[in-house]
Residue frames as qw, qx, qy, qz and C-alpha x, y, z in Angstrom:
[[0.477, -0.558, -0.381, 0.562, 3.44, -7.01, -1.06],
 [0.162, 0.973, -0.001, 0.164, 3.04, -3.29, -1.03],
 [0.612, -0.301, -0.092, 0.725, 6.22, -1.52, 0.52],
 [0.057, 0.886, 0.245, 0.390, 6.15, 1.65, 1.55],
 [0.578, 0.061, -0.167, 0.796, 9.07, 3.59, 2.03],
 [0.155, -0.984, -0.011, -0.086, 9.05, 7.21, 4.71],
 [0.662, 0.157, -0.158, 0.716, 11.96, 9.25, 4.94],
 [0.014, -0.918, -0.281, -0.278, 12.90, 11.73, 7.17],
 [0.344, 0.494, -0.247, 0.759, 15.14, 14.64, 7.95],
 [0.236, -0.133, 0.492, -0.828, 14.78, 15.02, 11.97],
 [0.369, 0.199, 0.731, -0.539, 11.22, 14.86, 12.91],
 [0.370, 0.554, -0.113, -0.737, 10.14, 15.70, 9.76],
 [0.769, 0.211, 0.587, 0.143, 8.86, 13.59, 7.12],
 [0.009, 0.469, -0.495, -0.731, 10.57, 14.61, 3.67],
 [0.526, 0.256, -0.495, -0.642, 8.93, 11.70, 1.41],
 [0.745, 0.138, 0.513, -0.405, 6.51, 8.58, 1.21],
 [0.394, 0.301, -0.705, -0.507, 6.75, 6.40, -1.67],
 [0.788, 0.010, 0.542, -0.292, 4.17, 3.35, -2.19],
 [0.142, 0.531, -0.751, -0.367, 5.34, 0.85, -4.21],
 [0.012, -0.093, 0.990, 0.109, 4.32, -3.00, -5.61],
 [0.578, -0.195, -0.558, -0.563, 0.92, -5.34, -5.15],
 [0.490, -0.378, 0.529, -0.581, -1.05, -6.27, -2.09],
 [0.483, 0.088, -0.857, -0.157, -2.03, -9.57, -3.84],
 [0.345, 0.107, 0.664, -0.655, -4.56, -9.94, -0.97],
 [0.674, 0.307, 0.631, -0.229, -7.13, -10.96, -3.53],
 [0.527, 0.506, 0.471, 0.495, -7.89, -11.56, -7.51],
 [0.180, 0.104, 0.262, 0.942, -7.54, -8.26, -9.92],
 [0.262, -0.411, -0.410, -0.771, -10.01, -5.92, -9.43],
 [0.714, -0.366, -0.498, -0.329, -10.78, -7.10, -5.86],
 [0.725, -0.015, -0.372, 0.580, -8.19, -6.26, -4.14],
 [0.364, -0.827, -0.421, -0.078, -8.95, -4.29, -0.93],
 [0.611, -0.672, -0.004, 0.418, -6.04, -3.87, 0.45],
 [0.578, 0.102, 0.401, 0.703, -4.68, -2.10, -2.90],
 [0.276, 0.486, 0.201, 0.804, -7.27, -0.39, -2.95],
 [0.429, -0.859, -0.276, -0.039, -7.35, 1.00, 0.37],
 [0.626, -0.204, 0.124, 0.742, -3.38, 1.96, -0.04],
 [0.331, 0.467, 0.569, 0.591, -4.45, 3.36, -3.12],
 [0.253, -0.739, -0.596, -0.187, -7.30, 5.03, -2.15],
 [0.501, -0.816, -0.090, 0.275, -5.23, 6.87, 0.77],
 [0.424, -0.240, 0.293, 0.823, -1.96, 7.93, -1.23],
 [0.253, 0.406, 0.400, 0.782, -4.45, 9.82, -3.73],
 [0.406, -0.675, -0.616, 0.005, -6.37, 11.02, -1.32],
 [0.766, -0.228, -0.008, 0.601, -3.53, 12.70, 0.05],
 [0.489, 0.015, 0.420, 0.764, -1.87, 13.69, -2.88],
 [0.069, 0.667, 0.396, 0.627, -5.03, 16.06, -3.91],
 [0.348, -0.916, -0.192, -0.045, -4.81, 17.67, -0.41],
 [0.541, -0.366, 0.048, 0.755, -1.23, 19.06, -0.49],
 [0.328, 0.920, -0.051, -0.209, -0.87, 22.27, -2.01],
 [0.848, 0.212, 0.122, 0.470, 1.40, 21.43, -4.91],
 [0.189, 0.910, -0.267, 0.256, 3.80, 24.54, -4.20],
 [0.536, -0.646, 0.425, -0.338, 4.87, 22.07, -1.33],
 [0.735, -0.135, 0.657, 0.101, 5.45, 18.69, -2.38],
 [0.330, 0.397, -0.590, -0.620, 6.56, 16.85, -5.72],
 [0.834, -0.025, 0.461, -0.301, 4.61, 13.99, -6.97],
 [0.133, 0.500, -0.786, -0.340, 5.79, 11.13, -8.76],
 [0.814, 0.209, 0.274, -0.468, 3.79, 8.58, -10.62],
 [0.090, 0.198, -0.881, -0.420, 5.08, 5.66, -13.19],
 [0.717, -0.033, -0.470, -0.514, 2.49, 3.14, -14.95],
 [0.652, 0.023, -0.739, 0.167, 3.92, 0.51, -12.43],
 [0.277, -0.815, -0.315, -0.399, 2.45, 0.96, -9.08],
 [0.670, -0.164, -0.241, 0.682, 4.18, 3.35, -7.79],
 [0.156, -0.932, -0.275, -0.176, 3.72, 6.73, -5.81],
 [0.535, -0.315, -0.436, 0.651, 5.71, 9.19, -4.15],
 [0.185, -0.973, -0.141, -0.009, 5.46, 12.50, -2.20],
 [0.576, -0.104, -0.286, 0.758, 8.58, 14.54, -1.64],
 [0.282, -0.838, -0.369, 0.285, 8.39, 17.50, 0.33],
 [0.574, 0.473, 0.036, 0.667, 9.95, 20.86, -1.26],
 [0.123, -0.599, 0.352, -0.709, 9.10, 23.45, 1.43],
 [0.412, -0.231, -0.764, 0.440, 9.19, 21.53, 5.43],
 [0.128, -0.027, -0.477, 0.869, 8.81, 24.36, 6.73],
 [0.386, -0.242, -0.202, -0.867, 5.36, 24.82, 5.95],
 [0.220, -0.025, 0.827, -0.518, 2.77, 23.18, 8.89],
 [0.699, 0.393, 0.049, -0.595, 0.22, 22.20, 6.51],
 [0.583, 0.493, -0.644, -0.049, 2.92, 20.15, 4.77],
 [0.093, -0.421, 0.701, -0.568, 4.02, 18.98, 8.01],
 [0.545, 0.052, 0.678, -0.490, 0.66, 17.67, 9.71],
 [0.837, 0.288, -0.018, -0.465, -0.55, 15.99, 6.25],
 [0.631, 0.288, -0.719, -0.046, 2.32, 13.85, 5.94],
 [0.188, -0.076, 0.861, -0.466, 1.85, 12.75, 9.61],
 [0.517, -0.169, 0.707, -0.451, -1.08, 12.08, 8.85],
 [0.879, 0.280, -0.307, -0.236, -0.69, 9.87, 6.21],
 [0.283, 0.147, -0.914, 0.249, 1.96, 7.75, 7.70],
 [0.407, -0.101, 0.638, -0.646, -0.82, 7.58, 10.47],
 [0.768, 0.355, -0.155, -0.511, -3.19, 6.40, 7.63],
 [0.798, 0.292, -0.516, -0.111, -0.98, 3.49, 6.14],
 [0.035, -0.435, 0.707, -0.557, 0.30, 2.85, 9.58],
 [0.573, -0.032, 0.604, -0.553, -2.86, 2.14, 11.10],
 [0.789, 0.363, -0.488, -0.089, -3.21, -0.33, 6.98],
 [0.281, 0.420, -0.840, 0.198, -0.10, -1.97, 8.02],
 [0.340, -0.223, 0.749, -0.523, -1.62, -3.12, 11.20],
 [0.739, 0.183, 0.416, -0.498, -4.59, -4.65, 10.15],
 [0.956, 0.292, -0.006, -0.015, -3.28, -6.27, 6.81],
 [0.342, -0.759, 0.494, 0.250, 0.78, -7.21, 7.54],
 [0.734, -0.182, 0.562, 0.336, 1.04, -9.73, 5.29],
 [0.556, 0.623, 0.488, 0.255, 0.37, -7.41, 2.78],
 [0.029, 0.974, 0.066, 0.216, 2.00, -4.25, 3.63],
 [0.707, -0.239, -0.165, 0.645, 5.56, -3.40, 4.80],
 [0.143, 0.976, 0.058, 0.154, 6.05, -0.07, 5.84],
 [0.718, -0.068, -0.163, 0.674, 10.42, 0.96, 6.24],
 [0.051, 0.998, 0.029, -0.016, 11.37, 3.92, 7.56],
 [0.668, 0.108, 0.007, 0.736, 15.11, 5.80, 6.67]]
């Protein structure tokens, strides 16, 4: 199961983390990993890194945190990624859990 943790301060998202395996099919074949995938790097090369930190480990595992909110570039790209793994979630649940805090 992925799991994919949003946090936010107010309205604001602050940070995204994707975590685990979609196990939706064999190694190397797995769609729904890499359409998680696929969208958290996706992402990650369109913030402007004065704005967010990124965190990466060998184990799969992403996160964004936001260092400046205030910026509205920062702002509308994490909406729309949650919109991104949101509109994932829907189509593969047994593979995806998304919590928000």
């Amino acid at each position: 199961m992925i799991k994919i943790i949003v946090k936010r301060e107010g309205n604001n998202i602050t940070t995204i983390s994707a975590s685990g395996h979609a196990l939706s099919a064999d190694h190397r074949k797995d769609l729904v990993c890499a359409g998680v995938s696929s969208i958290m790097f996706g992402f990650m090369n369109s913030f402007d890194k004065t704005d967010v930190e990124i965190k990466m480990t060998d184990e799969p595992y992403i996160e964004i945190n936001a260092i400046n909110n205030n910026n509205n570039k920062t702002s509308t790209l994490f909406k729309a990624l949650y919109t991104s793994l949101k509109t994932m979630e829907q189509s593969n649940k047994q593979f995806i859990n998304i919590k928000e805090k």
